[in-house]
DOGU-292290 format. One line per 4 residues: number of its first residue (from 1); for each residue x, y, z of C-alpha. Coordinates in Angstrom, 3 decimals, m for minus. Layout:
N
NUM	X Y Z  ...
END
This chain:
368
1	m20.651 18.715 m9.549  m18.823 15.493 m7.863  m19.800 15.079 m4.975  m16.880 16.278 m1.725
5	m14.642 13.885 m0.147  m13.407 14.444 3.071  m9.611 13.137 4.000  m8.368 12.445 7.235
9	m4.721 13.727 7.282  m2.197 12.499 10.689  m0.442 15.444 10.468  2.345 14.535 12.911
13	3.156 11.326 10.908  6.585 11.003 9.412  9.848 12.117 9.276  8.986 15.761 8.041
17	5.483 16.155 9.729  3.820 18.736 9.763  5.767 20.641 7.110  5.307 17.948 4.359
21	1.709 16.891 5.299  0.264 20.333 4.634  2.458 20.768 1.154  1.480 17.284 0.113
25	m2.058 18.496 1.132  m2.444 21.572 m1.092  m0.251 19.831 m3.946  m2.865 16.997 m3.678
29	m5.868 19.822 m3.487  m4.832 20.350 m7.459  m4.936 17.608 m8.655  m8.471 16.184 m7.200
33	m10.428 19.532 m6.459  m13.352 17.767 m4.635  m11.281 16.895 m1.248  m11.801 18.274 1.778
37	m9.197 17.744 5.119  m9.418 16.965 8.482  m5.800 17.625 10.033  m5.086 15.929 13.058
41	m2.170 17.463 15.166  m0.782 19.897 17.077  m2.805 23.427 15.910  0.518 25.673 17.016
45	2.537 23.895 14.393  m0.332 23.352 11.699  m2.276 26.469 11.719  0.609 29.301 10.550
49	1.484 26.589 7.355  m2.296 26.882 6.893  m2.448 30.022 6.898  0.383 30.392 3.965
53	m1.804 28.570 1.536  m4.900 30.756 1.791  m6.784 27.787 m0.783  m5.784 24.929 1.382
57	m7.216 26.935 4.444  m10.561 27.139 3.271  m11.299 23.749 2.558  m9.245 22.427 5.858
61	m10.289 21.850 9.912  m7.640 21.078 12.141  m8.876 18.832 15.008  m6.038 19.811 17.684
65	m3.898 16.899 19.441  m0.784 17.644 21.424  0.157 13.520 21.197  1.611 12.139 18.575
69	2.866 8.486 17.498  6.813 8.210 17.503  8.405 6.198 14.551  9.944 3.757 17.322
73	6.834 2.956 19.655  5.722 m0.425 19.621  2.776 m1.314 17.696  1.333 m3.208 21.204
77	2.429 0.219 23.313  0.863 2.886 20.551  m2.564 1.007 20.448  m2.864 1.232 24.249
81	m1.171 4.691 25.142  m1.744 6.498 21.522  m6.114 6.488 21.930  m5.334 10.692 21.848
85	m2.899 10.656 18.783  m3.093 12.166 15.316  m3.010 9.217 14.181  m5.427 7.201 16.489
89	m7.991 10.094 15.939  m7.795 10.062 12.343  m8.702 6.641 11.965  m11.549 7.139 14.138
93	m12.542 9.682 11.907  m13.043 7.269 9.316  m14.848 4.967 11.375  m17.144 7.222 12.698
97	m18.201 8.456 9.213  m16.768 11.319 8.934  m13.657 10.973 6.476  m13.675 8.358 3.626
101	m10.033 7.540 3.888  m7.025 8.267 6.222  m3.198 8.562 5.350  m0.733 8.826 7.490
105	3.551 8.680 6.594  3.859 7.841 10.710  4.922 4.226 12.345  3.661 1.480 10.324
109	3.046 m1.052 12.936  1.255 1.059 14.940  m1.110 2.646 11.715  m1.943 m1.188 10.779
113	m2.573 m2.199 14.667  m5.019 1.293 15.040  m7.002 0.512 11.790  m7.205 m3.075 12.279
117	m8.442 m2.616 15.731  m10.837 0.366 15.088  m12.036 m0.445 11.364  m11.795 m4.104 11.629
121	m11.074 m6.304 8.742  m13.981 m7.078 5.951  m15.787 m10.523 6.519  m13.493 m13.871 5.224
125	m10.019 m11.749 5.826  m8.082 m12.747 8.191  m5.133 m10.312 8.679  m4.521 m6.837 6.109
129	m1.809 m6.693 4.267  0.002 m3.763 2.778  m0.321 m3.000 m1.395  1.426 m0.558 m3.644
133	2.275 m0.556 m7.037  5.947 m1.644 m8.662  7.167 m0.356 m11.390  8.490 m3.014 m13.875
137	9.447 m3.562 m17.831  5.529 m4.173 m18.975  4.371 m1.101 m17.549  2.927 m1.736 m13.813
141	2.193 m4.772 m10.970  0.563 m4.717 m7.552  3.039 m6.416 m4.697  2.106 m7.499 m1.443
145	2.378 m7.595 1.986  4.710 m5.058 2.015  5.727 m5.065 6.237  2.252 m5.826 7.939
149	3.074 m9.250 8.415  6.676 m10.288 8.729  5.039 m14.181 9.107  2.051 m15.716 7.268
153	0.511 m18.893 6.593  m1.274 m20.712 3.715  m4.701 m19.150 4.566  m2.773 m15.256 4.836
157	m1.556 m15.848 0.859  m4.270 m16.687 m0.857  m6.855 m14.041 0.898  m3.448 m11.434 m0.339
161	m3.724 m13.181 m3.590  m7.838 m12.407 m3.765  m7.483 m9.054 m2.324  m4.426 m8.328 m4.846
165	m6.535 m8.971 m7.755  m9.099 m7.136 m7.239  m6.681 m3.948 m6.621  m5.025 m4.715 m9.684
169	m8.194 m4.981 m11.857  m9.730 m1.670 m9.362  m7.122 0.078 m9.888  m4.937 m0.365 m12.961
173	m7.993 m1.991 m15.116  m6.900 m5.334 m15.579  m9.818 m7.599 m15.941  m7.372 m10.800 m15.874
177	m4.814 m9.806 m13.566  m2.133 m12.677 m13.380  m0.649 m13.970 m9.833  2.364 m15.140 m8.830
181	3.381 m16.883 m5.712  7.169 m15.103 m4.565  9.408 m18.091 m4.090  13.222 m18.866 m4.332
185	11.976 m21.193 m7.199  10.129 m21.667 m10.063  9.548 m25.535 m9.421  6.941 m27.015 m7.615
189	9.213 m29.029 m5.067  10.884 m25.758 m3.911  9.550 m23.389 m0.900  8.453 m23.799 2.264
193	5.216 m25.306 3.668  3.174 m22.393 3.526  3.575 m21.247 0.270  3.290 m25.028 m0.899
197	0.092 m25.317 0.532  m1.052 m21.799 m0.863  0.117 m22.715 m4.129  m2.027 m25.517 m4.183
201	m5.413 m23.968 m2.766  m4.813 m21.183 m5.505  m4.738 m23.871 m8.475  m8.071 m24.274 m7.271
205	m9.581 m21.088 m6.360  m11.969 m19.189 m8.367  m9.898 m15.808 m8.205  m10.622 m12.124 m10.547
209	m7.372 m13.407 m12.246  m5.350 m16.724 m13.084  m3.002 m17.820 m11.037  0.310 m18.451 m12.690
213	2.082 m20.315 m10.080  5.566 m19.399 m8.174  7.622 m16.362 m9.700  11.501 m15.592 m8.682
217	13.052 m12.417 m7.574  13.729 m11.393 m11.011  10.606 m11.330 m12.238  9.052 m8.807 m10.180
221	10.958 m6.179 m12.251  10.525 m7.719 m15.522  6.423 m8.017 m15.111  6.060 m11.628 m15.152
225	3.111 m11.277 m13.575  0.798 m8.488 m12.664  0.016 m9.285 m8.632  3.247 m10.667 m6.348
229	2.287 m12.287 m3.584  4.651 m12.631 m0.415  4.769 m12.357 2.853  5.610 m8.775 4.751
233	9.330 m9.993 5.813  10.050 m11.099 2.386  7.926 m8.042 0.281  9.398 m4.974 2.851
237	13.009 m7.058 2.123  12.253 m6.629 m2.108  11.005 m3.220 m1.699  14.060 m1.829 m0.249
241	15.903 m3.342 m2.191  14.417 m2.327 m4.769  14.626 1.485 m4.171  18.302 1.019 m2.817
245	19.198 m0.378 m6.486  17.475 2.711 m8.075  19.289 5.114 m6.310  22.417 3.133 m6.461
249	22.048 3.074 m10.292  21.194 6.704 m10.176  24.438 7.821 m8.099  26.646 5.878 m10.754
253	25.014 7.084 m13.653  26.040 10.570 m12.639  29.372 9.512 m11.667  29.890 8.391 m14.958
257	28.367 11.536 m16.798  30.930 13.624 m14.678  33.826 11.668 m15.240  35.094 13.467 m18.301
261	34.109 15.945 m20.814  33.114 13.435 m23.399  30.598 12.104 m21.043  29.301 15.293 m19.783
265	28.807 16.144 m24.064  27.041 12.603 m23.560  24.653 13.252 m21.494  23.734 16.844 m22.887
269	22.813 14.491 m25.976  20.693 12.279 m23.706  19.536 14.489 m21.352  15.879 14.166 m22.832
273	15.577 10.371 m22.472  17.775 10.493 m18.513  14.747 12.758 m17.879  12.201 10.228 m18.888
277	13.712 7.215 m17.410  13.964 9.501 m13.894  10.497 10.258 m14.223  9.469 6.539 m15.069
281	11.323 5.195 m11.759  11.115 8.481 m9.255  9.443 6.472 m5.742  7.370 9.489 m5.098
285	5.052 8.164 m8.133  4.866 4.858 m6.157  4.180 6.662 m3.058  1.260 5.268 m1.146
289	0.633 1.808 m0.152  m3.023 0.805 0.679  m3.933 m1.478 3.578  m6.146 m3.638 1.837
293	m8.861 m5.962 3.824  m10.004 m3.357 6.332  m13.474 m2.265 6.538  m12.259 1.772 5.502
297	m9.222 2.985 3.403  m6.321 3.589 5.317  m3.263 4.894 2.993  0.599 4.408 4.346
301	2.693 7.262 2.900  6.462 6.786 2.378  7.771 8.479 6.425  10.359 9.891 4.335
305	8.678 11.047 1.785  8.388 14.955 0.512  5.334 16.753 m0.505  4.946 15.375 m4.029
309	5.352 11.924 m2.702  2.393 12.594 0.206  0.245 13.869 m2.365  0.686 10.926 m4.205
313	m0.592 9.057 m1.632  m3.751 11.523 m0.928  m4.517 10.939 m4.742  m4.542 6.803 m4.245
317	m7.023 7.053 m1.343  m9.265 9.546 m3.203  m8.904 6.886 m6.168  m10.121 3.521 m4.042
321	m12.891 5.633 m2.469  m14.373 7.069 m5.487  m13.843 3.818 m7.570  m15.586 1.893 m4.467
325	m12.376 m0.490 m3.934  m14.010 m1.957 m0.263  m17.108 m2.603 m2.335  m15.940 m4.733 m4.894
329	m13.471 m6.551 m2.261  m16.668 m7.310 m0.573  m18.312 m8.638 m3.878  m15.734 m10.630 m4.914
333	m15.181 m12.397 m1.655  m18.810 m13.594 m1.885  m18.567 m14.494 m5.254  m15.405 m16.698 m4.533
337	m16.968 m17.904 m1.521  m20.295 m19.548 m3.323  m18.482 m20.600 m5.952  m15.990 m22.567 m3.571
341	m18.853 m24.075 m1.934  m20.460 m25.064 m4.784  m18.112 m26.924 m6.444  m14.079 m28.531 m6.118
345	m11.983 m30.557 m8.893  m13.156 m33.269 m6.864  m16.979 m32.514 m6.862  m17.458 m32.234 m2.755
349	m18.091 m29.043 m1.594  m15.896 m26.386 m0.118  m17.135 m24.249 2.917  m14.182 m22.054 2.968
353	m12.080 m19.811 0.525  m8.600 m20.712 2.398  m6.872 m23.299 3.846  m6.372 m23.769 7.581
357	m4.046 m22.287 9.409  m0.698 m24.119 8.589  1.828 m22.243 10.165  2.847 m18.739 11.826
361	0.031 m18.638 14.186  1.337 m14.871 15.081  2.232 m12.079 13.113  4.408 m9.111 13.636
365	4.372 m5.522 12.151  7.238 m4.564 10.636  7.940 m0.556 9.080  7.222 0.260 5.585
END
């Protein structure tokens, strides 16, 4: 038998909290059968859902809170007034041992500003970013930051770059994941600063990949390459967009199949295939975006996500714990490290993986 994992759940996260936590939860509880829960929340609201699903009951403790994190609180406000939260008390859980990952569909500022202060970041990272997967023409890529850091500099890139690749090869098997640099350019000349300068230290850079140099807009969806590397501003701006195009394509597709009987024959014809192609691009399979460079696993859910989308993102956490994602972050980082220091194009040695700090000093949280 495999061995239990326990999951930290912030049951008052999100838009449909608790309701959709605890679905999510037992929908999850199917699919990997060696998970245990903690649920952090209010017990009043938590405990008669519970006791619905009779299955999900037995393997679940709720750890009662009557706080919770609001979707508009400050990250600043919720680290110093939210230390009784769900969501504060499920990171601790992971901190103190007792989970092996947390997810939470609550305030994203606030979930990266807990974890980052209670977990910390692994050694050489400077700031976490946020990871999920994209769906695109070749199959699948890994994109991020996502909304952790609306500003980054040289050094914040390539450590997203590093920790990108070794998600993608983790967790979608790629032992030579390509990177790309998100730009509003292909050429060399074009960019800002920043991503000049990363550009330049990742021509150099030992990474689990190859670096294939800057990438436009419109090759995220056609799979150019198989990591995208922005910053938060810029990757939370392509996301949306992103899912506001699918569901804009969606609503006009069945506009058009409703438009006249000879369409509506149509689509009875091609109802198979629409089914397929819904499947293929439904978010809720892309549900679950993994802040990558802390020293735990800390899953962001969708906050308006239902329960298949929250189990989705329950199943990605169970996946980087049991495939020991932190672990190989870890190794590879060293690896890079020595290997920088050992040797440059140039022959002198290299102390450090990144740059210096270029630009963007601060950063700011945006919401997923």
């Amino acid at each position: 038998m495999s061995a239990r994992l326990t999951i930290a759940l912030d049951a008052m996260g999100g838009d449909h909290a608790p309701e959709v936590v605890v679905a999510g939860a037992d929908m999850a509880r199917l699919r990997c059968p060696e998970i245990d829960y903690l649920f952090f929340g209010d017990e009043q609201r938590i405990k008669p859902l519970l006791a619905n699903l009779p299955d999900l009951e037995r393997i679940s403790t709720i750890h009662h809170t009557p706080d919770a994190v609001s979707n508009d609180a400050k990250p600043a406000v919720a680290l110093r007034a939210g230390r009784n939260s769900s969501m504060r008390l499920a990171i601790d859980a992971v901190a103190q041992g007792k989970a092996a990952c947390v997810v939470s569909a609550g305030n994203t500022g606030a979930l990266m500003a807990m974890a980052k202060f209670v977990l910390k970041t692994l050694p050489g990272i400077d700031r976490p970013a946020i990871a999920s997967f994209f769906p695109t023409l070749r199959g699948e890529s890994v994109m991020l930051d996502l909304g952790a850091n609306i500003e980054c500099d040289s050094r914040n890139l390539v450590e997203f770059a590093v920790m990108g690749s070794v998600f993608a090869r983790t967790v979608l098997g790629l032992m030579q994941p390509t990177v790309g640099l998100l730009n509003i350019g292909a050429e060399e000349v074009k960019g800002h600063e920043s991503i000049k300068a990363a550009a330049a230290q990742l021509r150099v850079t030992p990474l689990p990949g190859k670096f294939h140099g800057f990438i436009e807009g419109n090759d995220i969806p056609s799979g150019t390459v198989d990591v995208i590397v922005t910053d938060g501003f810029t990757g939370n701006v392509a996301l949306k967009t992103a899912e506001g195009t699918a569901k804009l394509y969606s609503e006009l597709l069945r506009r058009t199949f409703e438009s006249s009987i000879v369409a509506r024959l149509g689509y009875l014809l091609a109802r198979n295939a629409f089914t397929k192609l819904k499947k293929r691009m439904d978010p809720r399979r892309y549900n679950g975006a993994m802040f990558l460079g802390l020293q735990g696993v800390c899953v962001k859910s969708h906050g308006g996500t239902d329960p298949t989308g929250f189990a989705n993102a329950i199943c990605v956490g169970v996946d980087l714990v049991t495939r020991g994602f932190n672990e190989t972050i870890k190794a590879e980082m060293a690896r890079i490290g020595d290997l920088a220091a050992a040797a440059t194009p140039d022959g002198t040695p290299q102390q450090n993986l990144t740059v210096p700090n270029s630009s963007h000093p601060d950063s700011k949280a945006a919401a997923i």
